[in-house]
LOLO-358782 format. One record per residue (C-alpha): z, y, x; residue number from 1. Coordinates in nm, 2 decimals. Layout:
<pts>
<pt c3="Z" c2="Y" c1="X" n="NUM"/>
...
</pts>
This chain:
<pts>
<pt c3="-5.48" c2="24.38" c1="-0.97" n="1"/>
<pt c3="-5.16" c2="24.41" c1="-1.19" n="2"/>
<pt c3="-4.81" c2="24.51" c1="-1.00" n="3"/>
<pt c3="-4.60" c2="24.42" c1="-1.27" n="4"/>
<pt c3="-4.55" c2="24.07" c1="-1.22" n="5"/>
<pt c3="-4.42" c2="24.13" c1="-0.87" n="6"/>
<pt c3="-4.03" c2="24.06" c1="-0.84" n="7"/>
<pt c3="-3.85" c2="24.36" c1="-0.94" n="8"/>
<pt c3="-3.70" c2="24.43" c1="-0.57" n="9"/>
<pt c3="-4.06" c2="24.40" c1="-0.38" n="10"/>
<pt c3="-3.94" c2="24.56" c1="-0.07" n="11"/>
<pt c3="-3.78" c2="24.42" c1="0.22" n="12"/>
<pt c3="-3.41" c2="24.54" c1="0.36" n="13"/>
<pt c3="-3.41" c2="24.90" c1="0.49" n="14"/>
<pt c3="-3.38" c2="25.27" c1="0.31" n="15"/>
<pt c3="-3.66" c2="25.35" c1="0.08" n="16"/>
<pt c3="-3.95" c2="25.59" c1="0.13" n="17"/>
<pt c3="-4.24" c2="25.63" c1="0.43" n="18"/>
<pt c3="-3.97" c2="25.81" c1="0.67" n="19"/>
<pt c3="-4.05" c2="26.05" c1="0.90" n="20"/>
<pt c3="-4.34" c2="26.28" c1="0.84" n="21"/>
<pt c3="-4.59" c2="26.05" c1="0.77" n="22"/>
<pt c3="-4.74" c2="26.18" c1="0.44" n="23"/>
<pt c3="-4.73" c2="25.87" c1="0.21" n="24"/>
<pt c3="-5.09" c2="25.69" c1="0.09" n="25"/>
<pt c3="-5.26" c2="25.82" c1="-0.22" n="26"/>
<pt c3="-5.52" c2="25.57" c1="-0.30" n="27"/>
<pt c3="-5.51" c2="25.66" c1="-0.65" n="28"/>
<pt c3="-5.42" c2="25.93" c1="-0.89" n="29"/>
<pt c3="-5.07" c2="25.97" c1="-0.74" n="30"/>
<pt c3="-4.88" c2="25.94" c1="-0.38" n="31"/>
<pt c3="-4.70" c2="25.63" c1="-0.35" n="32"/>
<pt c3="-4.37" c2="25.80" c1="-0.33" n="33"/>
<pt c3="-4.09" c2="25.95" c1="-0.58" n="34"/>
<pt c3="-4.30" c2="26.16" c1="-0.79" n="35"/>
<pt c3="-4.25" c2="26.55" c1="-0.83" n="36"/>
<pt c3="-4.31" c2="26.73" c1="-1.18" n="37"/>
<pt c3="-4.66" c2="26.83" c1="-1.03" n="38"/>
<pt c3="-4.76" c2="26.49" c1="-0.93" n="39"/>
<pt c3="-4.66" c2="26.35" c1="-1.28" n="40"/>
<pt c3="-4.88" c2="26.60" c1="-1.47" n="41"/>
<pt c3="-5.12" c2="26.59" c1="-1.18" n="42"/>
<pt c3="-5.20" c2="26.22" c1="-1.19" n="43"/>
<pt c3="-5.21" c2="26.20" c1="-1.58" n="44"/>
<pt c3="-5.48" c2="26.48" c1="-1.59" n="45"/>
<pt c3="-5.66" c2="26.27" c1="-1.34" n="46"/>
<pt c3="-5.62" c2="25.94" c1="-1.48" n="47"/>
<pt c3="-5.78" c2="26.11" c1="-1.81" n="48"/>
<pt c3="-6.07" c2="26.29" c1="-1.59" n="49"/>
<pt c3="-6.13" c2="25.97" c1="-1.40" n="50"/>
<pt c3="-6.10" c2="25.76" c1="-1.72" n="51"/>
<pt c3="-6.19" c2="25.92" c1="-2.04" n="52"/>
<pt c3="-6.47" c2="25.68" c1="-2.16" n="53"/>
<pt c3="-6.22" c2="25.41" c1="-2.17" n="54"/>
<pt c3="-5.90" c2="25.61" c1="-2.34" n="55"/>
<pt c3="-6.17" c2="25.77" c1="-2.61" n="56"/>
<pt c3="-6.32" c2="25.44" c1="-2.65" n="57"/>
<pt c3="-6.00" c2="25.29" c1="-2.69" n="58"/>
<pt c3="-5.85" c2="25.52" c1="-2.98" n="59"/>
<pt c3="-6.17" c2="25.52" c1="-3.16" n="60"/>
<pt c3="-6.13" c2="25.15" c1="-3.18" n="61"/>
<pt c3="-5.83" c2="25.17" c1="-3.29" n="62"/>
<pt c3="-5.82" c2="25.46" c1="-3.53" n="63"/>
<pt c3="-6.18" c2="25.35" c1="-3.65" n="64"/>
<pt c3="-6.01" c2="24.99" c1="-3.72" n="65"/>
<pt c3="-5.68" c2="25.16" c1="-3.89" n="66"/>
<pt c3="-5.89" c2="25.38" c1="-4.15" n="67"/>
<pt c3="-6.15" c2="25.04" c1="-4.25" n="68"/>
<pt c3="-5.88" c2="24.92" c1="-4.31" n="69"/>
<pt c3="-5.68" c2="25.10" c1="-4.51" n="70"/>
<pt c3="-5.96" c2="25.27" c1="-4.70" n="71"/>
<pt c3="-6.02" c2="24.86" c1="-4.80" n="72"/>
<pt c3="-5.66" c2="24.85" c1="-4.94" n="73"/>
<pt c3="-5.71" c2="25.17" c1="-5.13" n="74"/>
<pt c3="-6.02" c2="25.08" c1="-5.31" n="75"/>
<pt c3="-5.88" c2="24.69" c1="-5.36" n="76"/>
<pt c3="-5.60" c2="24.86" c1="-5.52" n="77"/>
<pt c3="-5.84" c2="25.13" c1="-5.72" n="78"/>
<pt c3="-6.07" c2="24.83" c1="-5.85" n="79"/>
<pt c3="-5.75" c2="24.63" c1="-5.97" n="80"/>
<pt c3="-5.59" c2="24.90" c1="-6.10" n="81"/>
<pt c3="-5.84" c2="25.15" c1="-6.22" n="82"/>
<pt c3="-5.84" c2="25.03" c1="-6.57" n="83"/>
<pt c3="-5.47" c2="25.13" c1="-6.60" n="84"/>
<pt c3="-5.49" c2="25.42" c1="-6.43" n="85"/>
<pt c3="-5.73" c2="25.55" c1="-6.65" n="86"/>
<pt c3="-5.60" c2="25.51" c1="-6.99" n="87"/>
<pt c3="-5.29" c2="25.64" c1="-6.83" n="88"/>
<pt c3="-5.45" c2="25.93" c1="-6.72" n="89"/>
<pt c3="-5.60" c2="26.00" c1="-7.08" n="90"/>
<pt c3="-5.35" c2="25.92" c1="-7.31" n="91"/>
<pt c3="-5.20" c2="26.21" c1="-7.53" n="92"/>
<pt c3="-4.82" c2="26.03" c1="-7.47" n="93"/>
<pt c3="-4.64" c2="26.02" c1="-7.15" n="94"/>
<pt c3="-4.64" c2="25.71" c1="-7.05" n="95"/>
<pt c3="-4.37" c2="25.49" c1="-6.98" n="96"/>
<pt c3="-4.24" c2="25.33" c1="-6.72" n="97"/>
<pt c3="-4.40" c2="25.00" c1="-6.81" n="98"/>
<pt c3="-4.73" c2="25.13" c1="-6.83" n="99"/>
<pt c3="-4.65" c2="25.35" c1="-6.43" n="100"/>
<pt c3="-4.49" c2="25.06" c1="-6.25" n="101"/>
<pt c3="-4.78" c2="24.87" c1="-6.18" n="102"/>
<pt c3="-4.93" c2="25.20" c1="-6.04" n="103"/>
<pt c3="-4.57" c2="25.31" c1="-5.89" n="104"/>
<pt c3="-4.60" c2="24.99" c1="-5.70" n="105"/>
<pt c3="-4.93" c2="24.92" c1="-5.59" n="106"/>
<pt c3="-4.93" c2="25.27" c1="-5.41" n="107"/>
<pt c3="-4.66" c2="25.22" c1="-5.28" n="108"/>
<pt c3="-4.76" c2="24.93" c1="-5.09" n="109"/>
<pt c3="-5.07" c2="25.09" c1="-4.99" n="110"/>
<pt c3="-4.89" c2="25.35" c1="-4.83" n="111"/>
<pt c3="-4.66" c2="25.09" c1="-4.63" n="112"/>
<pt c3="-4.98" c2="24.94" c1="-4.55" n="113"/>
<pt c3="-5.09" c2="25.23" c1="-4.42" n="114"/>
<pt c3="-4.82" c2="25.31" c1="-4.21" n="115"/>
<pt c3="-4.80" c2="25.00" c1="-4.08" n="116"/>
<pt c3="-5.16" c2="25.00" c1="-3.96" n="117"/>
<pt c3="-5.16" c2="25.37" c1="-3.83" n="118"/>
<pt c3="-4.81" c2="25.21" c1="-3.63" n="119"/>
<pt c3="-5.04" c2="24.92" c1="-3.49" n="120"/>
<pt c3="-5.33" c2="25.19" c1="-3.43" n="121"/>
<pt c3="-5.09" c2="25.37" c1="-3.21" n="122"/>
<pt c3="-4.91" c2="25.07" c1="-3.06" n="123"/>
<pt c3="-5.27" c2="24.95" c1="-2.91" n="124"/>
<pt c3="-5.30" c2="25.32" c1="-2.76" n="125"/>
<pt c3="-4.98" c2="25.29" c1="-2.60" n="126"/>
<pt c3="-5.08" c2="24.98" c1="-2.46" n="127"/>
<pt c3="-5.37" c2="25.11" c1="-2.31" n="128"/>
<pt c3="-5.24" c2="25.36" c1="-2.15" n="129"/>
<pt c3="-5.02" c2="25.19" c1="-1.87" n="130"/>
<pt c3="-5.33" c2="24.91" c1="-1.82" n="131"/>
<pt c3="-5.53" c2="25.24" c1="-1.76" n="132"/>
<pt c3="-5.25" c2="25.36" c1="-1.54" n="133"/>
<pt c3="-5.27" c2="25.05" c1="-1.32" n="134"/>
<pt c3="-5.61" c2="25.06" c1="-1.21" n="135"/>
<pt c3="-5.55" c2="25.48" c1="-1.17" n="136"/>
<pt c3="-5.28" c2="25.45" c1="-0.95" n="137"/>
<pt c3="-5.40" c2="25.17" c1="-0.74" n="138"/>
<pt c3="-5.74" c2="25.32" c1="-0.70" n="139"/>
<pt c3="-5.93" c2="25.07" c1="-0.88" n="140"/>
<pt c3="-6.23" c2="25.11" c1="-1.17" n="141"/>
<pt c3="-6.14" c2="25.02" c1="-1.50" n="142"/>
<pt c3="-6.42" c2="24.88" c1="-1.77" n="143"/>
<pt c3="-6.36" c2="24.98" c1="-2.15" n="144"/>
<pt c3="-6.39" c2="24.56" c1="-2.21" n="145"/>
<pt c3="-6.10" c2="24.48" c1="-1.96" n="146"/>
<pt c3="-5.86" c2="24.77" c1="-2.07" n="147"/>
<pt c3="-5.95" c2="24.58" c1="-2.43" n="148"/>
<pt c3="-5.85" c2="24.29" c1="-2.34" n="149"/>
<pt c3="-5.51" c2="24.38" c1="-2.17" n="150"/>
<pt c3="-5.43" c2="24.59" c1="-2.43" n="151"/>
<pt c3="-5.47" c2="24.35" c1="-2.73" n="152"/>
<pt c3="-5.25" c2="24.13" c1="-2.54" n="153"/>
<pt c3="-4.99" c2="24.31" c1="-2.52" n="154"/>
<pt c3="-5.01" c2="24.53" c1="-2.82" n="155"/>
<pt c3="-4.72" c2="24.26" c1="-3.03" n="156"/>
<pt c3="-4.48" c2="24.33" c1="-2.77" n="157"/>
<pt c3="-4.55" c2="24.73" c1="-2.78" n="158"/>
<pt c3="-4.55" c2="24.71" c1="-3.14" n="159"/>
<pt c3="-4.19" c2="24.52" c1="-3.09" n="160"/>
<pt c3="-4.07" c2="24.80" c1="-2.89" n="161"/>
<pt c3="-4.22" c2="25.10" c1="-3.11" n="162"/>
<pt c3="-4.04" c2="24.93" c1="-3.43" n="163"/>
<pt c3="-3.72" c2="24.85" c1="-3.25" n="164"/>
<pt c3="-3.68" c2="25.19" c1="-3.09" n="165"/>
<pt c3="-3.79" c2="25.33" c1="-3.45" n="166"/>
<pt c3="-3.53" c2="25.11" c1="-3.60" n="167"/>
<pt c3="-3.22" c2="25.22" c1="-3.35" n="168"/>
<pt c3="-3.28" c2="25.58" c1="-3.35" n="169"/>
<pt c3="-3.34" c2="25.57" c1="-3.74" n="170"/>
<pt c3="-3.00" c2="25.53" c1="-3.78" n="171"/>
<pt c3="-2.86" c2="25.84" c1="-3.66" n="172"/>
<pt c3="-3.14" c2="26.01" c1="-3.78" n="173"/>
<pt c3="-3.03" c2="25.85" c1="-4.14" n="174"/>
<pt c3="-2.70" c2="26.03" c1="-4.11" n="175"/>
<pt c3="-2.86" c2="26.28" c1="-4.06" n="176"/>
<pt c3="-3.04" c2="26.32" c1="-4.28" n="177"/>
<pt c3="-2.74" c2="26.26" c1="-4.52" n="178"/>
<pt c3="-2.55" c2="26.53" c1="-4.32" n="179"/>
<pt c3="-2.81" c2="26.79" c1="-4.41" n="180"/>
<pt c3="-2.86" c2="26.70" c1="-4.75" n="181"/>
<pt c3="-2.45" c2="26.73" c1="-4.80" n="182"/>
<pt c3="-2.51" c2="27.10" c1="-4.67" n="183"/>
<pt c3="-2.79" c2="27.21" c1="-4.89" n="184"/>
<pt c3="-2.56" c2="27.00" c1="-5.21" n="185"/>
<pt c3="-2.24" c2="27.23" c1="-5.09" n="186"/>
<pt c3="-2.43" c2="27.56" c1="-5.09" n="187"/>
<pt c3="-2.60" c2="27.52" c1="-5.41" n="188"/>
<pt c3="-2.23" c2="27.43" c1="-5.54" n="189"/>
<pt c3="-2.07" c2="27.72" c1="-5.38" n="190"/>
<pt c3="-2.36" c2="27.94" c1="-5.53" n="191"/>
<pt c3="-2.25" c2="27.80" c1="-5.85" n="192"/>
<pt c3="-1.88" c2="27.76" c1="-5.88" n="193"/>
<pt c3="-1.79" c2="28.04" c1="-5.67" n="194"/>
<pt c3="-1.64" c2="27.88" c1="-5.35" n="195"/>
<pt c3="-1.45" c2="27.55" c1="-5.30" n="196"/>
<pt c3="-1.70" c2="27.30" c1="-5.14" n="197"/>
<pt c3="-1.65" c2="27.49" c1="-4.80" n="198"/>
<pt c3="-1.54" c2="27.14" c1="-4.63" n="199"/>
<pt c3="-1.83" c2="27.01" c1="-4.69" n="200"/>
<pt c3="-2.07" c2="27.27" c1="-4.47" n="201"/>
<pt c3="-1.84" c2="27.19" c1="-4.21" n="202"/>
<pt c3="-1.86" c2="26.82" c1="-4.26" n="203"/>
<pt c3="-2.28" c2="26.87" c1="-4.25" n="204"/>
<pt c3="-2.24" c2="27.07" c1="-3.95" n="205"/>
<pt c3="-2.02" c2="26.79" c1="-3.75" n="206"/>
<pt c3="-2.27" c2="26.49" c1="-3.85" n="207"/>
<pt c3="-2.56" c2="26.69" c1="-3.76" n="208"/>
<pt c3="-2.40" c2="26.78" c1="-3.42" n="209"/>
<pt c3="-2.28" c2="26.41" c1="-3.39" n="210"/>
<pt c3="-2.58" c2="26.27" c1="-3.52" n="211"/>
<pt c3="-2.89" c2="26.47" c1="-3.39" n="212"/>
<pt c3="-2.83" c2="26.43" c1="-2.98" n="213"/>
<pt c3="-2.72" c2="26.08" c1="-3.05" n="214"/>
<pt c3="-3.08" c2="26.01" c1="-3.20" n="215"/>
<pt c3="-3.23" c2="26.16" c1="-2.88" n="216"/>
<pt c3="-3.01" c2="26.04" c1="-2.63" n="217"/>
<pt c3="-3.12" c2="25.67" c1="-2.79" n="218"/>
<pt c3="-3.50" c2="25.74" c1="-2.79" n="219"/>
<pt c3="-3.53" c2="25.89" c1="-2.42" n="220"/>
<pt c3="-3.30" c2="25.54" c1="-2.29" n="221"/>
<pt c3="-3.60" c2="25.31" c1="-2.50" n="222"/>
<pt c3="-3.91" c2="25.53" c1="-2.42" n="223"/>
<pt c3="-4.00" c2="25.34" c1="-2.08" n="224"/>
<pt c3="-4.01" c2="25.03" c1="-2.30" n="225"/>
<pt c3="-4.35" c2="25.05" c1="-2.37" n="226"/>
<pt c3="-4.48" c2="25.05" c1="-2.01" n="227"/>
<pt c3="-4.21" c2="24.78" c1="-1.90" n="228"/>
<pt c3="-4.39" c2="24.60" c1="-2.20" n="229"/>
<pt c3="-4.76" c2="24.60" c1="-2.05" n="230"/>
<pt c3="-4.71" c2="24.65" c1="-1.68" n="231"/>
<pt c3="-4.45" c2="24.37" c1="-1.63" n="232"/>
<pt c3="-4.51" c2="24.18" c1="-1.92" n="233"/>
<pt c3="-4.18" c2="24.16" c1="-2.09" n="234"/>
<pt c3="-4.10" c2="24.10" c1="-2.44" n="235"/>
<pt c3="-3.98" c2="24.38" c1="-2.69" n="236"/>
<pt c3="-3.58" c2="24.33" c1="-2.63" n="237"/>
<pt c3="-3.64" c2="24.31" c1="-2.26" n="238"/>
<pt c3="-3.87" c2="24.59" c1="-2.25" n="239"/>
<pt c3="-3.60" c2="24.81" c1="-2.42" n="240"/>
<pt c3="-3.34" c2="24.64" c1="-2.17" n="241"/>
<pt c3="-3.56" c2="24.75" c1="-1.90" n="242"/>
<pt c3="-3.59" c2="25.05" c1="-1.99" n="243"/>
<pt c3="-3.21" c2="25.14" c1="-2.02" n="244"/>
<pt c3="-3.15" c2="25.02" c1="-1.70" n="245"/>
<pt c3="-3.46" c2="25.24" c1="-1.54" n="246"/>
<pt c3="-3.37" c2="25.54" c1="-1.69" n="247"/>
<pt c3="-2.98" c2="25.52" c1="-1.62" n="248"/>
<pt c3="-2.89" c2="25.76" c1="-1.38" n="249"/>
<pt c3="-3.24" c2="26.00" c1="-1.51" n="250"/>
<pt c3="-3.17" c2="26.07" c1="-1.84" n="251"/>
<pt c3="-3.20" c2="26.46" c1="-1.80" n="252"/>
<pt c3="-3.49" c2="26.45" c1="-1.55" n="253"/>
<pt c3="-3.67" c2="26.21" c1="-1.76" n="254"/>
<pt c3="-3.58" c2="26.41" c1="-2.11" n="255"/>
<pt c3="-3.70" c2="26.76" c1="-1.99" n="256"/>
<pt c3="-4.02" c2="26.61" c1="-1.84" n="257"/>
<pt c3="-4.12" c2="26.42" c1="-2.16" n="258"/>
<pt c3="-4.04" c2="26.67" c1="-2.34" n="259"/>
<pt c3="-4.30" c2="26.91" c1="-2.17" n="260"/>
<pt c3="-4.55" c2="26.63" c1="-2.23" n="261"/>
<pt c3="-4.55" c2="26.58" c1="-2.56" n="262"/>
<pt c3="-4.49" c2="27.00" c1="-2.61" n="263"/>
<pt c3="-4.80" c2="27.04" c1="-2.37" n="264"/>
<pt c3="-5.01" c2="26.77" c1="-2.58" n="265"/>
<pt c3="-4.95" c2="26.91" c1="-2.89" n="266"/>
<pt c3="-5.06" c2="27.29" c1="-2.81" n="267"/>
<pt c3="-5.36" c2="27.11" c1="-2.64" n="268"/>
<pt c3="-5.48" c2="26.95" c1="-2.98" n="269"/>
<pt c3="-5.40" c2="27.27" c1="-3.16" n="270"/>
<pt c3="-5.59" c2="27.46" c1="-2.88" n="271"/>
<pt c3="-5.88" c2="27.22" c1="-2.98" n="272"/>
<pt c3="-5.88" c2="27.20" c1="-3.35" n="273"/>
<pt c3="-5.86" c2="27.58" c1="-3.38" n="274"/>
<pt c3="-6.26" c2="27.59" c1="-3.40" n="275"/>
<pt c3="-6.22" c2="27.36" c1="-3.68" n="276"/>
<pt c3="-6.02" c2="27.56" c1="-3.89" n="277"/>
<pt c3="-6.25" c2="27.85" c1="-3.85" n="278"/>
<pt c3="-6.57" c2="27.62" c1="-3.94" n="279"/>
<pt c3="-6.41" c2="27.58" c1="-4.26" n="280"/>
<pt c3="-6.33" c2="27.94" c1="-4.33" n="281"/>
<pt c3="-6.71" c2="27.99" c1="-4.25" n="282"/>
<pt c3="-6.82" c2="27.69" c1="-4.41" n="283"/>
<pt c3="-6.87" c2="27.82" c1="-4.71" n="284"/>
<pt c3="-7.05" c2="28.17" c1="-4.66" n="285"/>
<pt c3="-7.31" c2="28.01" c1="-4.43" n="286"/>
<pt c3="-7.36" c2="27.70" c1="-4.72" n="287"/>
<pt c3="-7.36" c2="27.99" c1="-4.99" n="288"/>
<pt c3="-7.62" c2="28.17" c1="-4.73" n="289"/>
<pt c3="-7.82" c2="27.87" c1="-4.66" n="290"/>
<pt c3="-8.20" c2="27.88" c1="-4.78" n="291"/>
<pt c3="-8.20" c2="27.52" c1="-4.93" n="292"/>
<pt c3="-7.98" c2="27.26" c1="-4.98" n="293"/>
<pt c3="-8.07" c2="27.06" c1="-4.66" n="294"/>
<pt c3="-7.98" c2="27.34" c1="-4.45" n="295"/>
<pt c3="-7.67" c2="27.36" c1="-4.60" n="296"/>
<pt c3="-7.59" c2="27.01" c1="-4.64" n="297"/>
<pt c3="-7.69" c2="27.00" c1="-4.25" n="298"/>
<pt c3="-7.43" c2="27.24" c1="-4.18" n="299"/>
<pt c3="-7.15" c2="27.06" c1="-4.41" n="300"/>
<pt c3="-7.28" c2="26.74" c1="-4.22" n="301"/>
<pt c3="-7.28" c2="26.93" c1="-3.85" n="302"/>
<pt c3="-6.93" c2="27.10" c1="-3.91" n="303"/>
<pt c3="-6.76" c2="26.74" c1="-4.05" n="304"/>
<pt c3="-6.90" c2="26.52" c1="-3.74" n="305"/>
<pt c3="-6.74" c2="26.82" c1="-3.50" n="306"/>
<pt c3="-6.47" c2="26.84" c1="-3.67" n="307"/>
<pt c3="-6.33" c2="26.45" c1="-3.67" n="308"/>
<pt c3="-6.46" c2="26.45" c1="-3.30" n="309"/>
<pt c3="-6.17" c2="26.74" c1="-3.25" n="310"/>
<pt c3="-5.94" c2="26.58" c1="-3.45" n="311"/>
<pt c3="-6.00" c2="26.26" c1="-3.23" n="312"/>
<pt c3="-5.97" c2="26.43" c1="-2.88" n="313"/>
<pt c3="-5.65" c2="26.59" c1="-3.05" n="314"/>
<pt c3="-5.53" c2="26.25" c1="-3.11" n="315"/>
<pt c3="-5.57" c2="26.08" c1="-2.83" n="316"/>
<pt c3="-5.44" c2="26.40" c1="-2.61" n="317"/>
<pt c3="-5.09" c2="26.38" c1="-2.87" n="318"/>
<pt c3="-5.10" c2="26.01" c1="-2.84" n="319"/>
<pt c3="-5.25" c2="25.92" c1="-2.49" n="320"/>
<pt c3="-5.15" c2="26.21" c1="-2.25" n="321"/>
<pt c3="-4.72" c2="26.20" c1="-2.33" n="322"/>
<pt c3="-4.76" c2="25.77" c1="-2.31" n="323"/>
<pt c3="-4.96" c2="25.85" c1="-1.93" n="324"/>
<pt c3="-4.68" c2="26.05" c1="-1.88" n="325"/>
<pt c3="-4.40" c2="25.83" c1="-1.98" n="326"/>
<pt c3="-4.57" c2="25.56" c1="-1.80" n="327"/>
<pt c3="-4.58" c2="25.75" c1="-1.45" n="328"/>
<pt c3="-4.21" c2="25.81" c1="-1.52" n="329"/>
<pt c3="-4.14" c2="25.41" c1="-1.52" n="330"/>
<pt c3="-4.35" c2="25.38" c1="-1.22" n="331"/>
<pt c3="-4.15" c2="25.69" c1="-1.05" n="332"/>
<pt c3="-3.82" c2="25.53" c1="-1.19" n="333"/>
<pt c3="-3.94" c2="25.19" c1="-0.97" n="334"/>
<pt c3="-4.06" c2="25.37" c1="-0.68" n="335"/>
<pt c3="-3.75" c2="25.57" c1="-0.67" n="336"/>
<pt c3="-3.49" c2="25.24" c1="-0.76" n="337"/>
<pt c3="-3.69" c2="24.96" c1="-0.64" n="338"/>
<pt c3="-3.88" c2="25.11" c1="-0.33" n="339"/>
<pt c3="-4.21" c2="24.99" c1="-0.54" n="340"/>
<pt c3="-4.43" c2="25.18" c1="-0.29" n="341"/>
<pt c3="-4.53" c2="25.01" c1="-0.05" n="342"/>
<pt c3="-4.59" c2="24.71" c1="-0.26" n="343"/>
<pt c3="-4.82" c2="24.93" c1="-0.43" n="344"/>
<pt c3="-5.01" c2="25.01" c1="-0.12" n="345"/>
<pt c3="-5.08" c2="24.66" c1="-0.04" n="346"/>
<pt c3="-5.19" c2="24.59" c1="-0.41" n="347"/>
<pt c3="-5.43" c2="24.88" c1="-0.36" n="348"/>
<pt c3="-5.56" c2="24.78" c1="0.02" n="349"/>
<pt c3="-5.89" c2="24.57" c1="-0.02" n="350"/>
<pt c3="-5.90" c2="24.24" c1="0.08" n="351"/>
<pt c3="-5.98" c2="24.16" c1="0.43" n="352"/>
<pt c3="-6.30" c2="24.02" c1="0.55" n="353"/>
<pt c3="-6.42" c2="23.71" c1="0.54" n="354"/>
<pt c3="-6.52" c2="23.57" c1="0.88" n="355"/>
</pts>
């Protein structure tokens, strides 16, 4: 059963919580109460544990779909192009810029293809990851087919909210970018002319500082978008507009937690690709000590299927376990603003029994 189509105040009159000392219900991976730091990380570990198959299944699908396709773009544009490319590769003259456009351009929209896809890749793991949390939190079981289903129905307005936030905090980040690049232009000039351009460190310095917290001041007030997306089915603005108004009041709480989530995830993945690094160190003296070439080419084989399963489970621990996160965060922010608990607790009460 979803909760987010239930009105946004579900409660009735009276101050919020279980009161007294009556420990609130836990019929899932969390108490139905404002969540501590412990309970956040706690029930994302458990919403993993308790539903791995469908969060694995769900990013090979989706990473499995992203490189089909764009290893079809790269070879369309190879088989159009390859012609071109190799008379340009084995002419004696450096060719011009009528003979590299063609090339220049194609590539280049095989790369924005690509990015576009590995965007839509992540989108539909972002979307699975609150319709996971649902079922998690309410107690429920979850089937790889029904998180699916959810998910690619919602994925458009996740996308929405990925782009938009992208969009909003590129600005800032565009300035800065610009700031730093006025920095690096004054010291090289300085280094050259002997002093003079000092105004211009300073004027780096100031957009970085203006420009750098602004950036993540925008992306923590948009990062519950996603959730408010799936969960209560709202559109890409609304979803950032729902955000903003769950996270008012939060922002430092909300910062320093994500924060740990995405810092945790990513020594996680590094924690689990470090065997990979060493296979390829070995790689090579074991092929070189390899009796025949099927042994070796077993090993090559054996240490390539390990190693994309590590990169996977790296993936979907940086991409799934900070969006599980984020999305207990939007259910804490409800709980805590909206006294969502108890309407939880009847969602995840069975039915009674028919007489």
């Amino acid at each position: 059963m979803s909760y987010g189509n239930m009105p946004p105040y579900p409660a009735p009159p009276g101050p919020p919580g279980w009161g007294g000392w009556t420990p609130p219900p836990r019929p899932g991976v969390i108490p139905l109460a404002p969540l501590r730091l412990g309970d956040i990380l706690g029930g994302a570990f458990s919403t993993i544990g308790r539903h791995w198959k469908q969060l694995l299944g769900m990013a090979l699908a989706a990473y499995g779909m992203a490189l089909v396709a764009i290893a079809a773009a790269i070879a369309i544009a190879y088989l159009a192009l390859a012609d071109r490319l190799d008379r340009t590769l084995d002419s004696d003259v450096a060719p011009g810029w009528d003979s590299v456009a063609p090339l220049v351009f194609s590539f280049g929209a095989v790369y924005l293809f690509g990015l576009f896809t590995m965007l839509a890749a992540n989108a539909l793991i972002y979307a699975s990851c609150p319709v996971v949390l649902q079922d998690a939190v309410l107690g429920h079981r979850s089937t790889f087919g029904a998180v699916w289903r959810h998910s690619v129905r919602r994925v458009r307005s996740v996308l929405g909210t990925v782009l938009l936030t992208a969009l909003i905090v590129a600005v800032p980040l565009l300035l800065l970018g610009v700031a730093f690049i006025a920095s690096v232009i004054s010291l090289i000039t300085m280094s050259m002319n002997g002093g003079g351009y000092g105004w211009l460190i300073l004027l780096g310095f100031l957009g970085a500082l203006a420009t750098g917290p602004l950036a993540v001041w925008l992306w923590v007030k948009f990062c519950l978008a996603p959730a408010a997306a799936v969960i209560e089915g709202q559109g890409p603005v609304a979803a950032l507009s729902r955000s903003s108004q769950l996270v008012r009041g939060d922002w430092w709480r909300i910062f320093g937690i994500s924060l740990l989530a995405y810092a945790m995830a990513g020594v996680a993945s590094y924690l689990i690709q470090l065997p990979l690094s060493f296979l390829n160190i070995l790689g090579p003296s074991f092929t070189d000590d390899a009796s025949s070439g099927g042994a070796a080419l077993t090993i090559v084989i054996t240490s390539l299927v390990f190693g994309l399963f590590a990169v996977l489970v790296g993936q979907v621990l940086t991409a799934a376990f900070p969006q599980l996160v984020v999305s207990l965060l939007y259910i804490d922010q409800r709980i805590r603003k909206e006294n969502l608990g108890p309407a939880l607790a009847q969602a995840a009460s069975p039915p009674p029994a028919a007489y």
